[in-house]
N, C-alpha and C positions, 0 to 999 in steps of 0.2 A: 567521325563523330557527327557531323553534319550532312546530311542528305542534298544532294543535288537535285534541287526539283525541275524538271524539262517544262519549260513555256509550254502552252497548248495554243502556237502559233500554227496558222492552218491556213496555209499558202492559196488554197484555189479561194477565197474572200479575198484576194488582195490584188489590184489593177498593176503590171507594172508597165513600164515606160523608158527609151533610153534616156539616157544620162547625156543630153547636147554636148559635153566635151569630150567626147569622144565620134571623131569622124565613120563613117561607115559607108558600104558598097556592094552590090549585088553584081554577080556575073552570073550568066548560062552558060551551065555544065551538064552534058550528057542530059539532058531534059528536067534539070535542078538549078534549079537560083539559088547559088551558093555566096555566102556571107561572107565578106571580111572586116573588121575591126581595126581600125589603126589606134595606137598607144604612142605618142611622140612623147620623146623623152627629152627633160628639159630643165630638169633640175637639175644641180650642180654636179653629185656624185655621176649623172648622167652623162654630161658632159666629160668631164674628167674619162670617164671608159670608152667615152665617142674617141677623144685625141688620142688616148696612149693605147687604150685595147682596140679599136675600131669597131669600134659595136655601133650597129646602125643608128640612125635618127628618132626613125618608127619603126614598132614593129607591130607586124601583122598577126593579127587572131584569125585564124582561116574557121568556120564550123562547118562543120559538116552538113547533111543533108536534111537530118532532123531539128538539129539546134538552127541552122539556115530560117527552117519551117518558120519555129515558134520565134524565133529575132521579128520577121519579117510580118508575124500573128502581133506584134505587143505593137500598140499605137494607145495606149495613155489612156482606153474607154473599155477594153475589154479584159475582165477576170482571168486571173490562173483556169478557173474551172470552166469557161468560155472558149477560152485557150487549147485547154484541153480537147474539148467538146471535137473541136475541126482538125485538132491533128488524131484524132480517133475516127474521124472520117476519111481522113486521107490513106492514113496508114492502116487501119481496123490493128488486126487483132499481134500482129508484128509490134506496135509499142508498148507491151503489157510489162509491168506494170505502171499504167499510166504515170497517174497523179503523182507517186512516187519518184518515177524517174524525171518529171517535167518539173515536181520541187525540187529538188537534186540538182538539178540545171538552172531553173530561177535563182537558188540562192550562189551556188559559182558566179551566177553573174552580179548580182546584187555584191558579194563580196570583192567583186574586182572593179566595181561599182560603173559596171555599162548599164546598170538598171535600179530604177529606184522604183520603190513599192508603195503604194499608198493602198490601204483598208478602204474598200468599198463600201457608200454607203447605201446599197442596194440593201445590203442584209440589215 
């Protein structure tokens, strides 16, 4: 009966930035600075699975080569579409479709909340 209307939210207008509670670390690998993400778990139900199931303390977000890229692109001053711009220089024509796949990836992280997005006021 009701229509679901889709926002015309349009990810390369928006700066993101990590999220400081969450620690993080670069290594070189095979000629890549590859990322990882630590999550410490700390809450109670967390606890409780640390003593009886022994599930670790932290756990690690490994990304890969590409995701590595754009972690290591976001410092709080440059655009999705900015963003974009240098990993189309790096990689050409191998990330297509850009924009697509690199909001794809923003909002993953935005929903596990290693990044928080603020509206540029450039535009």
């Amino acid at each position: 009966m009701f229509k679901k209307h889709k926002s015309s939210f349009n990810y390369v207008d928006y700066i993101p930035s990590h999220n400081p509670k969450y620690k993080w670390d670069k290594k070189e690998k095979d000629s890549n600075e590859l990322v990882t993400i630590y999550i410490e778990r700390k809450n109670l139900s967390d606890k409780f699975a640390q003593r009886f199931f022994k599930k670790p303390k932290v756990t690690n977000v490994d990304l890969d080569k590409f995701g590595s890229f754009v972690w290591l692109k976001v410092d709080g001053k440059k655009t999705i579409y900015e963003i974009g711009k240098e990993i189309k220089k790096e990689y050409g024509e191998s990330v297509e479709p850009l924009y697509e796949r690199l909001a794809t990836f923003i909002e993953i992280l935005r929903k596990n909340q290693f990044v928080k997005l603020e509206k540029s006021i450039k535009n």
